[in-house]
PyMOL commands that place a pseudoatom at each C-alpha (Angstrom):
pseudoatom trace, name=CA, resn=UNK, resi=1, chain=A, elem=C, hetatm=0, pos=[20.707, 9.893, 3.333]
pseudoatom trace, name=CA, resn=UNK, resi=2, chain=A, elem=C, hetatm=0, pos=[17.785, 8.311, 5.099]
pseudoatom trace, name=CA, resn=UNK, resi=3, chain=A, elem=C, hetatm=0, pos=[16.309, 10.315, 8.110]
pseudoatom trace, name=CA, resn=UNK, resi=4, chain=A, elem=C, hetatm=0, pos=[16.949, 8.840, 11.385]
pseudoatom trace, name=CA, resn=UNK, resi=5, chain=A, elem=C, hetatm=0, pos=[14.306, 11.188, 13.279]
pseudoatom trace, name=CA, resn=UNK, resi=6, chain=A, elem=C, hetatm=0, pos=[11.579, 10.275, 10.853]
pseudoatom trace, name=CA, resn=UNK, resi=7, chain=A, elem=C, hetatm=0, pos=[12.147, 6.536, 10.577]
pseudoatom trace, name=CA, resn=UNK, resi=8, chain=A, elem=C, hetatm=0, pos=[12.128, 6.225, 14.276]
pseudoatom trace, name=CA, resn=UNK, resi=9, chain=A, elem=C, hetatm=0, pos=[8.663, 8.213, 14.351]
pseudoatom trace, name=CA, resn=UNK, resi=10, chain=A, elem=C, hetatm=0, pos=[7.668, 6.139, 11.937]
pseudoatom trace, name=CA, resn=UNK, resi=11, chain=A, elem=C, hetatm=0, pos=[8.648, 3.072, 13.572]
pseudoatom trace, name=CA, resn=UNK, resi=12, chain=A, elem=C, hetatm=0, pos=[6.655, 4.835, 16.842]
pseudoatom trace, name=CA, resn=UNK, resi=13, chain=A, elem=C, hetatm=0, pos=[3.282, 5.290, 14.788]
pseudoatom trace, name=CA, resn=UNK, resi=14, chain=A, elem=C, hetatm=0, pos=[3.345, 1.861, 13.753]
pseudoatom trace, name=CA, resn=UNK, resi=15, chain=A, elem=C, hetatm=0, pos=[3.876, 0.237, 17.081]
pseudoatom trace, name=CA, resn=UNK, resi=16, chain=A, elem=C, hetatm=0, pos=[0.920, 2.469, 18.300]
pseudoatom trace, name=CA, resn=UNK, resi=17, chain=A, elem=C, hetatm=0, pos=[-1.676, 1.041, 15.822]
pseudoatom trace, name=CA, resn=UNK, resi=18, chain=A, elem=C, hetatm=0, pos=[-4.163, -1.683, 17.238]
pseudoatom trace, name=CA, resn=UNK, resi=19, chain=A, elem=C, hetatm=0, pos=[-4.667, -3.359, 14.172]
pseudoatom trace, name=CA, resn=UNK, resi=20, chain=A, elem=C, hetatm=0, pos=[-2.132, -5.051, 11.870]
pseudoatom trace, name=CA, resn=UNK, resi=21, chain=A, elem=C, hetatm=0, pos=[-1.828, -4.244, 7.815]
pseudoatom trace, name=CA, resn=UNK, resi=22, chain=A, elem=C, hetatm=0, pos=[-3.855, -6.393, 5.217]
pseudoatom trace, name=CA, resn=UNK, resi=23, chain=A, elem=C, hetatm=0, pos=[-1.158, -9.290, 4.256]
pseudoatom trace, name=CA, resn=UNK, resi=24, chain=A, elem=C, hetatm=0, pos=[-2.421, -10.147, 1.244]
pseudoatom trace, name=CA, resn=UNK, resi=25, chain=A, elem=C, hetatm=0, pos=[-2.340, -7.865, -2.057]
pseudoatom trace, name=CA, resn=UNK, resi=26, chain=A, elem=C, hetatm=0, pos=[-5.884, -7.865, -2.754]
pseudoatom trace, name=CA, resn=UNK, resi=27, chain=A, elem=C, hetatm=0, pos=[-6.268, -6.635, 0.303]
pseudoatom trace, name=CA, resn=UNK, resi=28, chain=A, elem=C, hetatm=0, pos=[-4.002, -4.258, 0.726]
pseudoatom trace, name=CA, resn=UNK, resi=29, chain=A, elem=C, hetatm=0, pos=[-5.132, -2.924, -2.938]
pseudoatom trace, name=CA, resn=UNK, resi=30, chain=A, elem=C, hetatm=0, pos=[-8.613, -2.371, -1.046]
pseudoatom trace, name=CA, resn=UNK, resi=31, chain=A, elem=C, hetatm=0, pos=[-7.305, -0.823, 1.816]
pseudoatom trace, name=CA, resn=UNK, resi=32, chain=A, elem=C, hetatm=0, pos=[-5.477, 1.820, -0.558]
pseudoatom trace, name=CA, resn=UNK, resi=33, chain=A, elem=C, hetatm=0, pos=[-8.637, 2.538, -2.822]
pseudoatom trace, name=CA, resn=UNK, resi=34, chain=A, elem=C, hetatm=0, pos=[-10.184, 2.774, 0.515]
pseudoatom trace, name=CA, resn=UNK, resi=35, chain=A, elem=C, hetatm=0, pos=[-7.627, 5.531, 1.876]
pseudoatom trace, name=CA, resn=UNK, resi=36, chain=A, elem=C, hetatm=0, pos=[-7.277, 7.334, -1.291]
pseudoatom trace, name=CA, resn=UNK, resi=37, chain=A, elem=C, hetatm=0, pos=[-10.715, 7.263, -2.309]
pseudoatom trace, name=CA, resn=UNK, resi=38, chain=A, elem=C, hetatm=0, pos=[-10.342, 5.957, -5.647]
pseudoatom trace, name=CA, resn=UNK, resi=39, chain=A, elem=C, hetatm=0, pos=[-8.711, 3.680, -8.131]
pseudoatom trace, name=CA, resn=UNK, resi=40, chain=A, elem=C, hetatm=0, pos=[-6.978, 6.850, -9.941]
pseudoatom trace, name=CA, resn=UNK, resi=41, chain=A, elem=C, hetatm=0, pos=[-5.374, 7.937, -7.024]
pseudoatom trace, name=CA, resn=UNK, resi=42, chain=A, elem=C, hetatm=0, pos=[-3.957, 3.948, -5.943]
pseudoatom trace, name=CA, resn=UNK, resi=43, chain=A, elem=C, hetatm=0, pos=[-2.503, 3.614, -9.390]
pseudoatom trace, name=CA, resn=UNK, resi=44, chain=A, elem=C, hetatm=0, pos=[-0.561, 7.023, -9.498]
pseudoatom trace, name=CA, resn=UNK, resi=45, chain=A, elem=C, hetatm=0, pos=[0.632, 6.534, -5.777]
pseudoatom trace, name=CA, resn=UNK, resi=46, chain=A, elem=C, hetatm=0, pos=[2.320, 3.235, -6.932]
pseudoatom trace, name=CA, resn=UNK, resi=47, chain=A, elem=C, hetatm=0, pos=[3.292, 4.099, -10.701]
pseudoatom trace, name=CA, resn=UNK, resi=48, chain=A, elem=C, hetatm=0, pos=[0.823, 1.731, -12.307]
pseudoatom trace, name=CA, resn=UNK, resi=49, chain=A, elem=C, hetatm=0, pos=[-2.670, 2.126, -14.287]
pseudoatom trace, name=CA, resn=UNK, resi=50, chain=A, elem=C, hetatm=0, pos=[-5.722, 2.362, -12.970]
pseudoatom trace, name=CA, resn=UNK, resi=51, chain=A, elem=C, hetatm=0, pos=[-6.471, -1.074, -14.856]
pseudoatom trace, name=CA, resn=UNK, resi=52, chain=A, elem=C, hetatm=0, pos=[-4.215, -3.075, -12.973]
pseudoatom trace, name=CA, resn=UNK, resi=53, chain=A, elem=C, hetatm=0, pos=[-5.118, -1.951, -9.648]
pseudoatom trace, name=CA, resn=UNK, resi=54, chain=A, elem=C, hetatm=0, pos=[-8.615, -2.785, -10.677]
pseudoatom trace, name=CA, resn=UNK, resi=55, chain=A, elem=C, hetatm=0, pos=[-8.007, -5.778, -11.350]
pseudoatom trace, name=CA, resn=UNK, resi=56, chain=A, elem=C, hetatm=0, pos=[-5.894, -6.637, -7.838]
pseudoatom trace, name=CA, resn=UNK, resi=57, chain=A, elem=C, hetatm=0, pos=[-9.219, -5.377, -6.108]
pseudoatom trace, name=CA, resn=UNK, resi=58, chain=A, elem=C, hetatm=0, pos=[-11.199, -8.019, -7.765]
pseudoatom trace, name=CA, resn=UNK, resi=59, chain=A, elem=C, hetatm=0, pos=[-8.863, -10.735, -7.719]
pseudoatom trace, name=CA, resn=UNK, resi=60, chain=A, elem=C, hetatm=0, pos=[-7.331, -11.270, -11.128]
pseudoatom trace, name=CA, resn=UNK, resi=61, chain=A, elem=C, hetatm=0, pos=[-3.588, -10.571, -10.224]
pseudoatom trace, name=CA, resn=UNK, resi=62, chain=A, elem=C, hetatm=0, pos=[-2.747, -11.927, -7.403]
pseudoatom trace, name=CA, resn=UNK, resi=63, chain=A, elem=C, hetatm=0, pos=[0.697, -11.756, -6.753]
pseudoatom trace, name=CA, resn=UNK, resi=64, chain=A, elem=C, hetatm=0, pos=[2.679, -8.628, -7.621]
pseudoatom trace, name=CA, resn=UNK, resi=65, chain=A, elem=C, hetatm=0, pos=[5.895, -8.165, -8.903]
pseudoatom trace, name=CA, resn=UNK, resi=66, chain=A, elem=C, hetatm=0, pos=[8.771, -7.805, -6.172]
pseudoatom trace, name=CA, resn=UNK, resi=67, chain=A, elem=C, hetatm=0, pos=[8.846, -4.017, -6.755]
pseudoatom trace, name=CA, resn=UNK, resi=68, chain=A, elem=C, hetatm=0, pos=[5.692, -3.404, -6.259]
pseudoatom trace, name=CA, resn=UNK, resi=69, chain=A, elem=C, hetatm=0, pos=[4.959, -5.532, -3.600]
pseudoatom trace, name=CA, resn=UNK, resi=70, chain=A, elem=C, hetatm=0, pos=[7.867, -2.892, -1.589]
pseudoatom trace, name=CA, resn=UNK, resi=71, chain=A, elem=C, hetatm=0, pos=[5.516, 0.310, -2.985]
pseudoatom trace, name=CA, resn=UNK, resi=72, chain=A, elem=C, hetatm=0, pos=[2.521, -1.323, -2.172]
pseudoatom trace, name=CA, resn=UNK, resi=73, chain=A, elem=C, hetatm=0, pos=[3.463, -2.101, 1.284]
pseudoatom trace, name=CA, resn=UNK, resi=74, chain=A, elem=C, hetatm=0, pos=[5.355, 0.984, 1.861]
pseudoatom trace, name=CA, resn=UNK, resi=75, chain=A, elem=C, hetatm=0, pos=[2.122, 2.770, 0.886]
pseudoatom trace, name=CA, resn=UNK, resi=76, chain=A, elem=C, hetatm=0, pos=[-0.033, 1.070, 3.113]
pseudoatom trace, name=CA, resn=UNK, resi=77, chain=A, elem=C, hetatm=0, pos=[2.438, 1.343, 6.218]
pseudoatom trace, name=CA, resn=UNK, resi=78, chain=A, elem=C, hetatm=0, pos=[2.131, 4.985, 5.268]
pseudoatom trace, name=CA, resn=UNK, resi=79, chain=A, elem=C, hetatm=0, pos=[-1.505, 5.173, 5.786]
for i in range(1, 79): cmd.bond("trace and resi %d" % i, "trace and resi %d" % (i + 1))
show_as sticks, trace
zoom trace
């Protein structure tokens, strides 16, 4: 069961931020590298290799599968 307390805070944070998340995945790739200082630590966060969020930083893949566009989006709202 989902927590209603949480989500809500959640929800809170996110209206509180000045700045919206990166829309496309290259850039939301970045921003996670970014946050989690490192390719390693993307790719485990989202259940893929290291490879294949390298090569959605470049600009290789470009559009991600449909689930995980919803990991890589949850994990950006997270951060």
């Amino acid at each position: 069961m989902p927590d209603p307390i949480g989500d809500s805070l959640d929800r809170a944070l996110e209206g509180a931020f000045t700045r919206r998340i990166p829309q496309s995945a290259q850039a939301q790739m970045k921003y996670l590298v970014k946050q989690l200082k490192g390719t390693k630590a993307a790719a485990q966060a989202l259940g893929i290799s290291q490879r294949t969020v390298e090569r959605y930083v470049v600009g290789k893949l470009k559009r991600p599968r449909q689930d995980l566009r919803g990991r890589l989006e949850r994990e950006v709202k997270k951060r």
